[in-house]
C-alpha positions, 0 to 999 in steps of 0.5 A: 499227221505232222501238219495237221497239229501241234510239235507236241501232238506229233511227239505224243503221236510218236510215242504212242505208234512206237510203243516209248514211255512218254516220260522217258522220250521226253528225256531222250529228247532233251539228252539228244540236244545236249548229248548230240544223241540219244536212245528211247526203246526202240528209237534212235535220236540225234540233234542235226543242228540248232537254229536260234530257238529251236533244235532239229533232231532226227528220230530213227527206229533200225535204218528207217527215219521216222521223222525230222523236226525243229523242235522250240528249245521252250518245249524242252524246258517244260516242267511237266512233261508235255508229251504224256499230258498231251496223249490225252488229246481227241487226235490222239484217241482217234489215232488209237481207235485206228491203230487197234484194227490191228492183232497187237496187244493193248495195255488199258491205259490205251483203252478209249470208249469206241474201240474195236477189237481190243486183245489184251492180257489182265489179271483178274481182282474181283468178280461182282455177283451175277444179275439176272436181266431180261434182253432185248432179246426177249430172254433172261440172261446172267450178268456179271461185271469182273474188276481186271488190271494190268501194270497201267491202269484198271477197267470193267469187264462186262461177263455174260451167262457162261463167261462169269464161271469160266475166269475166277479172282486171281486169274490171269486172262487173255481177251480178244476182240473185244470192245470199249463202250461206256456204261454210267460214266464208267469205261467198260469191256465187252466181248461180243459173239466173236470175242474169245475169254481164256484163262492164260494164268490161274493165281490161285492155281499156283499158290496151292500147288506152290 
């Protein structure tokens, strides 16, 4: 991936595929040029020398390398933080579409429209009152949209017949395998035959017995 876009691209990359707060790597990076290293999660950087314009720094996770670069000294004097502006970018979502093939948990900040088997963990703020719609399928179903959250963000929850009496407002809930699609311009979960809706932490539940 490193030839094929820009330094901060890669870095955008990186702090994504690591799991690092983007504004707290970017500071890591500029405390590596100045401090000769610095630490970022999970992520260990050190500068390896200057070069007229630009830095080399060496990233290491444990005993691994995970990259060695030059870096424009331009890039470290930005204002706004280049590497959380450019985690928006098209590469970048394509990147995250193929690292959630995997079991891990996402945060919705993450969520990009096309993505598959998505589990993550949220809690419940409002559920809508159930619709009654004819299917493709040539039946009549309940449908519902639930209003969930994380620490980074919130999204739609599309619900389904017995789905909608199985979760209430203020629950915490676990989803997993479920998909990214776009309803009327607005992102939105749902979870197909093999997705799996659980109940991880009723709110409301502690509050009473509290």
């Amino acid at each position: 991936m490193r030839n094929k876009v820009s330094i901060g691209e890669y870095l955008a990359f990186l702090s994504i595929k690591y799991e690092v707060d983007p504004d707290k790597f970017f500071y890591a990076l500029i405390s590596a040029r100045e401090n000769q290293k610095s630490t970022c999660g999970n992520l260990s950087i050190k500068c390896r020398g200057k070069l007229q314009d630009k830095t080399v720094l060496l990233i290491t996770k444990g005993p691994k390398v995970v990259a060695q670069f030059p870096i424009p000294q331009g890039f470290l004097l930005e204002r706004s933080n280049p590497i959380k502006n450019l985690r928006k970018t098209n590469v970048l979502h394509r990147h995250l579409i193929k690292k959630n093939k995997g079991p891990h948990s996402l945060h919705i900040r993450d969520l990009r429209t096309g993505m598959k088997q998505v589990n993550l963990k949220a809690k419940v703020l409002e559920i809508a009152r159930p619709t009654l719609v004819f299917t493709r399928f040539g039946n009549y179903a309940s449908v519902a949209n639930a209003l969930i959250t994380d620490e980074t963000g919130t999204i739609k929850l599309c619900l389904w017949n017995e789905q909608i009496k199985s979760i209430s407002t203020g629950s915490t809930v676990k989803i997993e395998n479920a998909r990214v699609s776009t309803f009327r311009g607005e992102r939105q979960l749902r979870i197909g035959k093999n997705g799996i809706l659980s109940i991880v932490e009723d709110m409301n539940s502690i509050k009473k017995n509290a």
